[in-house]
N, C-alpha and C positions, 0 to 999 in steps of 0.2 A: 703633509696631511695623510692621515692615513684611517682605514674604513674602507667598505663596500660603497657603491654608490649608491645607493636609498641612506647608507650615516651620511655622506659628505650633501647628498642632497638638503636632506630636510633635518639632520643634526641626528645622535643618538638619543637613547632614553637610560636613564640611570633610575628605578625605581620610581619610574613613571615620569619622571619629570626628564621634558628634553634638553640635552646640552647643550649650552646656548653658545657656548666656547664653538663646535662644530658650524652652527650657524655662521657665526662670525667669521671664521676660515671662508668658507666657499663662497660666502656673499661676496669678499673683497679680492678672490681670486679666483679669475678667471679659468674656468676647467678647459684640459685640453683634450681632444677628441682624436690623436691621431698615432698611427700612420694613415693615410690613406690604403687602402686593399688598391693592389695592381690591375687589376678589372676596371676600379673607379677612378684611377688614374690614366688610365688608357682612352678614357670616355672624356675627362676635362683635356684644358690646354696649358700645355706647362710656360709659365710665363719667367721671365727675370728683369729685378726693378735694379740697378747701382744705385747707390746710395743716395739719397736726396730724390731720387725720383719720383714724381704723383703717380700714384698707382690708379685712383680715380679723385675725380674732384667735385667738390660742395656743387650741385644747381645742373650737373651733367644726370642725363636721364642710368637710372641702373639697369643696367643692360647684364650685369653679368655681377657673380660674387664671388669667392676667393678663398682659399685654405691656403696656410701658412705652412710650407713643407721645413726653412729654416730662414730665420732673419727676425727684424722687427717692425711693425708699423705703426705710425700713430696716425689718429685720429684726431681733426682738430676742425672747431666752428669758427668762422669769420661772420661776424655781423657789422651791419649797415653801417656802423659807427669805424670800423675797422678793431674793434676788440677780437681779439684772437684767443680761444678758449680750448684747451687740450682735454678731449673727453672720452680716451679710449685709447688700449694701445691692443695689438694682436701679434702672439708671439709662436713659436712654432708648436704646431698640433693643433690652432683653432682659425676660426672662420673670422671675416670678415665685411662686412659693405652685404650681410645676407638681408638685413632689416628691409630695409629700403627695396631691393631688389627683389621680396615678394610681398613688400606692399605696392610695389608695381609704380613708385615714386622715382624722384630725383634722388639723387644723393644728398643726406642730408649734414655730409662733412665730408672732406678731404681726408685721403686716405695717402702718408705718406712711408717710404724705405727708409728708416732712420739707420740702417746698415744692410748690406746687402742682401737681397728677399727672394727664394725659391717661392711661387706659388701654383696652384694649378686654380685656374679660371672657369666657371661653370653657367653658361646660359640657358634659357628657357629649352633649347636643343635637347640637351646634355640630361637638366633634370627630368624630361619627358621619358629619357630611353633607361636612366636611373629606377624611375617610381614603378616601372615594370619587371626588372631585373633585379635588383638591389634595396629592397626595402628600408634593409638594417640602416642602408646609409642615412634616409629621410629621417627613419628614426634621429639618428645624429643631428640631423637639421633641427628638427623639433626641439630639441632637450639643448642645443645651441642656442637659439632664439628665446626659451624659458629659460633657461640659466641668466641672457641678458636681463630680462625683465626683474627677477632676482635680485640680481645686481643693481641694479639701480631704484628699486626698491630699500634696497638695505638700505645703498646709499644716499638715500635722498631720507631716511630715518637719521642717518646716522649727521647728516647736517642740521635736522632739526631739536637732535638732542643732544649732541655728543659736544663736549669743548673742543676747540681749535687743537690744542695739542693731542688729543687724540685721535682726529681725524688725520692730522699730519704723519705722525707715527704709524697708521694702519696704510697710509699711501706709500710711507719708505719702504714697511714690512711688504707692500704687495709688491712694489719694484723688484726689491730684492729676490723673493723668489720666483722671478721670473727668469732670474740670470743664472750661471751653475753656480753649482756649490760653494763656497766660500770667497762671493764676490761679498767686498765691501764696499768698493765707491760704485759710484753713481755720479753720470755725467748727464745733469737735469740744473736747470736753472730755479731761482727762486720766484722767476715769474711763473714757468710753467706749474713746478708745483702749485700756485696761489692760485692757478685755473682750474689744478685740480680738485682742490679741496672749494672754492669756490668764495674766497676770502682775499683778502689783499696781499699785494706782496711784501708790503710792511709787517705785515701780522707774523709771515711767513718768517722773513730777515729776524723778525725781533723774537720768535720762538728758538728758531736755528743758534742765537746768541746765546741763549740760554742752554739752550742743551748741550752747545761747544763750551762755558764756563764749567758745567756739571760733568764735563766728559765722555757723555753721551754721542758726540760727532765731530771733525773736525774737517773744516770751510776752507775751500778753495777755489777761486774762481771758475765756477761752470757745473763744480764738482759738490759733492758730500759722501765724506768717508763716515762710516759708520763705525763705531770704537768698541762701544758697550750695547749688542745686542739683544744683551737678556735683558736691558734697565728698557729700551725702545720697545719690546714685545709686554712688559709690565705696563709702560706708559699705550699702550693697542689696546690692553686688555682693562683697562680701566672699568670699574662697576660691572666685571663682570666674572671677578674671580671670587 
């Protein structure tokens, strides 16, 4: 993506009318905020998760929140029924578990190291001696916290109007550029995705078949390689070019 932040925010204007293409970038991708400044690093607690580790968990009081200096986390809801639902992933340069933590709640998911996770750890201490020294940073909190609202925004639009194959495609395109440059696969199952998009994992299976006949991807247990990325950013961009 590229722009100032006021384009990626709220989209550019082309002869008055906003780009709704700009929209759609930043609603489904998660902005990154970082390095940390060494001042604000000094002040949090540098933490490390190995892999698979709960960083924090659903129903634990938030006590504390978290920047992503490098690694991966997801996010994920368990309810009463035992359904397991993925609703968030936090990769290096952004925050995490900040929601909950100043609405002074529980945690309202689990926060897992899906590979090995640098963070620095930040509690009510920390932001005290921050909001006196360091403004800019709070700033960062603030435009973190509305960016999320944004994003689930969008996407809670984009479930109520968008077809299934386009929601699917804008989840692979967000994956994707979270990773470097020229990754193609993806090691994501077809249930996870079907939590992501909030539809079944049949829906999912029987899209993924289609798109591996059309050449669009090719399936492998655990996996999805991506083949033809320009046809997957055509199929993102649906009603919209």
């Amino acid at each position: 993506m590229t722009g100032n932040l006021n384009e990626l925010a709220y989209g550019t204007k082309r002869s008055g009318v906003m780009d709704i293409q700009h929209v759609i970038d930043v609603a489904f991708h998660p902005r990154q905020f970082g390095p940390l400044s060494a001042e604000i690093m000094e002040l949090a607690v540098p933490m490390f998760f190995p892999r698979g580790t709960i960083i924090n968990r659903q129903g634990d009081q938030a006590q504390q929140f978290f920047f992503v200096h490098n690694g991966h986390v997801r996010g994920t809801i368990v309810r009463s029924d035992g359904t397991e639902k993925v609703i968030a992933f936090a990769d290096t340069g952004q925050f995490f578990a900040e929601v909950p933590f100043f609405q002074q709640c529980n945690h309202w998911y689990t926060g897992e190291a899906v590979e090995p996770t640098h963070v620095s750890a930040f509690t009510w201490a920390t932001i005290d001696k921050i909001n006196h020294t360091h403004p800019d940073f709070v700033l960062k909190l603030m435009q973190s916290l509305a960016h999320k609202v944004w994003m689930l925004s969008n996407q809670m639009m984009s479930v109520t109007f968008d077809h299934s194959e386009v929601r699917l495609a804008r989840i692979l395109i967000e994956i994707l550029n979270r990773k470097p440059i020229g990754t193609r696969s993806l090691s994501i199952t077809h249930q996870e995705l079907s939590a992501l998009m909030g539809t079944s994992r049949v829906m999912v299976t029987r899209l993924l078949n289609v798109w591996r006949n059309s050449g669009i991807v090719d399936l492998r247990k655990g996996s999805i390689r991506i083949i033809n990325n320009q046809e997957l950013e055509r199929i993102a961009a649906f009603g919209f070019e």
